[in-house]
C-alpha positions in Angstrom: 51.3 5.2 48.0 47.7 4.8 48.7 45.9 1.8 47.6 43.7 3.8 45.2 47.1 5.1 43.8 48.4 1.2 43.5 45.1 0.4 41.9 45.5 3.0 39.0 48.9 2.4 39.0 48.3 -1.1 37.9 45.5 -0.4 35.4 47.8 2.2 34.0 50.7 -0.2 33.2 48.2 -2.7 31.9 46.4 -0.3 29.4 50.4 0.9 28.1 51.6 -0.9 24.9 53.9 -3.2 25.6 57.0 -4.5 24.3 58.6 -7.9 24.9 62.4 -8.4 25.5 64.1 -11.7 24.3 66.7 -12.8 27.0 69.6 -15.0 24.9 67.4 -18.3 26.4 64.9 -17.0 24.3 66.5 -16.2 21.3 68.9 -19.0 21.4 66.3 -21.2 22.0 64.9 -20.2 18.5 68.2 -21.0 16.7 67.5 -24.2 18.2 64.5 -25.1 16.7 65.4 -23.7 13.3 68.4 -26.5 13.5 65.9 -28.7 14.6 63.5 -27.8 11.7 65.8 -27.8 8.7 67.7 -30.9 10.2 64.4 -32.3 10.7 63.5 -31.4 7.0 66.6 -33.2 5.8 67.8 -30.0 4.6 71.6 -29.2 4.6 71.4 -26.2 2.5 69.2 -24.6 5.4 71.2 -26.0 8.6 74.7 -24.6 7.0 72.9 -21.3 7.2 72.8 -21.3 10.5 76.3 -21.3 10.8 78.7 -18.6 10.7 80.7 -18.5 7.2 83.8 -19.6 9.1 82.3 -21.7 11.5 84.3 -24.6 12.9 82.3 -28.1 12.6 83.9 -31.4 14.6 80.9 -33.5 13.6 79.3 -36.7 15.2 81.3 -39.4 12.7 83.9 -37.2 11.1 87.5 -37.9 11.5 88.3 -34.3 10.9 87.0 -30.8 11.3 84.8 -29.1 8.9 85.6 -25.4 8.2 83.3 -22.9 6.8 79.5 -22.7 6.2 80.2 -24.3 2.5 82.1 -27.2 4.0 79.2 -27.7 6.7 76.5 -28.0 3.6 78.6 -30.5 2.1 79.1 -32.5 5.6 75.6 -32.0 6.0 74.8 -33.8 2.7 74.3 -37.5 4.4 71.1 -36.4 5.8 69.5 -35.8 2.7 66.2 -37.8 1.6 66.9 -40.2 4.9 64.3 -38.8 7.1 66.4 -38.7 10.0 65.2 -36.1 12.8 66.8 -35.0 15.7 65.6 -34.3 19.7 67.3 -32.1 21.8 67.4 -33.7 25.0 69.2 -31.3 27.5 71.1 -28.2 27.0 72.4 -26.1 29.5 74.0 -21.8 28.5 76.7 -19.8 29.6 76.8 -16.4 28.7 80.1 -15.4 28.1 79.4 -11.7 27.1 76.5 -10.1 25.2 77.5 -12.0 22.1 79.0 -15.1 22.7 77.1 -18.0 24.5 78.5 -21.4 25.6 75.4 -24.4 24.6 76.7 -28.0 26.4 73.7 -30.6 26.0 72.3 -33.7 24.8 70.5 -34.9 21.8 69.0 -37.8 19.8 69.7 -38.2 16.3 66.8 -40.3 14.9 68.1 -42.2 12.5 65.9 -43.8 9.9 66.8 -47.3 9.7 64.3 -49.2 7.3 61.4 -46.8 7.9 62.0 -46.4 11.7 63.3 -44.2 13.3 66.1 -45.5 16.0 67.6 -43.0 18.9 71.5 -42.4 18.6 72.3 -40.8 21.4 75.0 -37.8 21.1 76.1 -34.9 23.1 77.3 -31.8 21.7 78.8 -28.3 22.6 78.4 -25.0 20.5 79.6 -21.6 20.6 76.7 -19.4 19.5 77.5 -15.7 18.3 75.2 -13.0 17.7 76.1 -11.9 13.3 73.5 -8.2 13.6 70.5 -9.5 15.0 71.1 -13.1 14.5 73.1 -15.7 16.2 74.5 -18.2 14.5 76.6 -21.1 15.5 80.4 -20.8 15.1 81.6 -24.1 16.6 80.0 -27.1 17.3 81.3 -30.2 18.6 79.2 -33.3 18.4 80.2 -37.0 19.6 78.5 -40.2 20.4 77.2 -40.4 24.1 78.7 -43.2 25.7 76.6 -46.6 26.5 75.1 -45.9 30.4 77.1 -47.9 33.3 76.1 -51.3 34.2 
């Protein structure tokens, strides 16, 4: 191809409507900040809906699992009014298949302890499924992150 031929080539491709592609990163990443947002919000009601309605919760001080997206808005009830927020730290994905993907990572739960807010550190691990167009969490494991060697 001649370099005339690159040239309108290039312009060509740059004048054509485009449409943009969301990887799983991408669209995983945006379950993850509307968990962050509703947690963040102290909203249970709006983080249990971004579970699956059978989802499996092992939560951060519960002694047993939590089954089912009415069960999570329930667990989720603690955070209500406390103006608690959460960072997530690290988070590493595995695809499994088109729509299942493996989240490991760490977090900080920013508890609100007499108007400031202290770091807990956690780690978690979540299953992420993709419900039509929408994925939605149908296990998460959270747990405290152990104090750093001395």
């Amino acid at each position: 191809m001649t370099v005339l031929g690159r040239v309108l080539l290039v312009a060509l491709l740059a004048m054509a409507p485009t449409q943009v592609f969301a990887g799983p990163e991408e669209e995983t990443d945006a379950l993850f900040a509307r968990w962050k947002a509703a947690y963040d919000a102290n909203d249970n009601v709006a983080v249990a809906k971004l579970y699956a309605n059978d989802a499996i919760l092992h939560g951060t001080r519960s002694r047993d699992l939590t089954l089912g997206r009415e069960a999570i808005t329930q667990y989720f009830t603690v955070v209500v009014g406390t103006g608690n927020k959460v960072e997530f730290v690290e988070k590493q994905l595995r695809v499994i298949n088109p729509t299942t993907i493996l989240a490991v990572g760490f977090n900080d739960f920013m508890r609100n302890r007499e108007g400031k807010l202290v770091p807990e550190p956690a780690r978690f691990t979540m299953v992420l499924v993709k419900e039509g167009n929408d994925w939605v969490i149908a296990h998460h494991h959270s747990s405290l992150r152990p104090p750093p060697k001395q």
